[in-house]
C-alpha positions as CSV (number, residue, x, y, z in Angstrom):
1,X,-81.3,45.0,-29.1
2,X,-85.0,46.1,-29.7
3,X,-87.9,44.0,-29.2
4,X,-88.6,44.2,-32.6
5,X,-84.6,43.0,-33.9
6,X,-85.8,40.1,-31.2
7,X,-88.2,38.8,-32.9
8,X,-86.8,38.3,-36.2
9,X,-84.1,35.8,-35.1
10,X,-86.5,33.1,-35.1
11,X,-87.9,31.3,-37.9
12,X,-91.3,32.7,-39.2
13,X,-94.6,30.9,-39.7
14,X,-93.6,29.3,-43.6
15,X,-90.2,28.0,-42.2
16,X,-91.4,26.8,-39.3
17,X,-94.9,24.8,-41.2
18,X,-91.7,24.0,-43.8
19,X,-89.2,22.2,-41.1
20,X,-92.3,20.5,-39.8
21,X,-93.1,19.7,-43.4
22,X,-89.6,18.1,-44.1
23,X,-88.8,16.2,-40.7
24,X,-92.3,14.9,-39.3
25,X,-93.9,12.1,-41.7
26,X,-97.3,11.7,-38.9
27,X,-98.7,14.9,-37.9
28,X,-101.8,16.9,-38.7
29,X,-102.5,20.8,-38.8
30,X,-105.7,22.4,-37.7
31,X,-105.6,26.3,-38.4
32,X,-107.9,28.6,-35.9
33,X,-109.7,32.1,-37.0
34,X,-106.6,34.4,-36.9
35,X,-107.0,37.1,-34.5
36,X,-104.2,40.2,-33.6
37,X,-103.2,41.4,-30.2
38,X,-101.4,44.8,-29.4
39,X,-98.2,42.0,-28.7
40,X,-98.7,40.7,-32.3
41,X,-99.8,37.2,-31.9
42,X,-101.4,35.6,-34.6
43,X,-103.2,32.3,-35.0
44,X,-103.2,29.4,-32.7
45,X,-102.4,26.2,-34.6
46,X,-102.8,22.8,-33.5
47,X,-100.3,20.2,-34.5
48,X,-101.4,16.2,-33.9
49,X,-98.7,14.3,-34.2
50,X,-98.6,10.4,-33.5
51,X,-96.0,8.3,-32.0
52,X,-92.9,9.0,-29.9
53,X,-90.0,9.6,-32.3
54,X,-92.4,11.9,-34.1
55,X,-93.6,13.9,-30.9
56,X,-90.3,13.9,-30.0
57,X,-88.9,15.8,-33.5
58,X,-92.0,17.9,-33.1
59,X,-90.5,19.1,-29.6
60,X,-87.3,19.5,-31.1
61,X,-88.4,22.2,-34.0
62,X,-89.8,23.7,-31.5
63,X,-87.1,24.3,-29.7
64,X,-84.9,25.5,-32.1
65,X,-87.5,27.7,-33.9
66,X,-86.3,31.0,-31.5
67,X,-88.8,33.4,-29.7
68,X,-91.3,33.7,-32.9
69,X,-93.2,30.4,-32.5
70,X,-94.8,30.2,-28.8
71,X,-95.8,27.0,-27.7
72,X,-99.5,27.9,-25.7
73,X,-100.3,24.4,-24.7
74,X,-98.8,20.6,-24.8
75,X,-101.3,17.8,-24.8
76,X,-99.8,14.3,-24.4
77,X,-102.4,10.7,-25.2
78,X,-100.7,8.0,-23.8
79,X,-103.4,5.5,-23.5
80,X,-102.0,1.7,-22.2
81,X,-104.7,0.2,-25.0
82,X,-102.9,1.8,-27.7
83,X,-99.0,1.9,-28.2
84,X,-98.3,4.9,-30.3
85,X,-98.8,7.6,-28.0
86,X,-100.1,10.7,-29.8
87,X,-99.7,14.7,-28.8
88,X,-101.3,18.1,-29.6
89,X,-98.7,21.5,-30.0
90,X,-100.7,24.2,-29.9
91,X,-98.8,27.0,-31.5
92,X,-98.9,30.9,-31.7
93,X,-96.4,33.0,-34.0
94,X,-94.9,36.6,-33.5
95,X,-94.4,39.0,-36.6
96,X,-92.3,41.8,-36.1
């Protein structure tokens, strides 16, 4: 299997904003200045998503979106003051 036959098993950057779309009802998407890399990454995206069923669905599409979407960094809020915790996905995706 090639590198490139790897990267289209997973989901692309539509279906993957589109399952997020569908299954999360709290979230919020910040779009950075997209940039290329000899490796084809594209755009870091920050997801916000508040409250622990929600962060954990989040988690869960990201699991099963396959090698295209690259989680770069996790940031978890869980504050004792305020009871919905909240949580920032930042997320790259691969193109073939």
């Amino acid at each position: 299997m090639s590198k490139s036959d790897e990267i289209s098993i997973g989901i692309d950057k539509e279906g993957f904003l589109t399952q997020l779309d569908t299954t999360i009802n709290d979230y919020t998407i910040r779009e950075f200045d997209q940039f290329y890399k000899t490796n084809r990454i594209y755009e870091p995206v920050l997801i916000w998503v508040r409250g622990d069923e929600e962060i954990r669905k989040t988690a869960s599409i990201l699991l099963k979106s396959g090698p295209t979407v690259l989680l770069r960094k996790f940031v978890l809020f869980n504050e004792v003051d305020k009871p919905d915790p909240r949580a920032g996905f930042y997320v790259s995706f691969l193109t073939s």
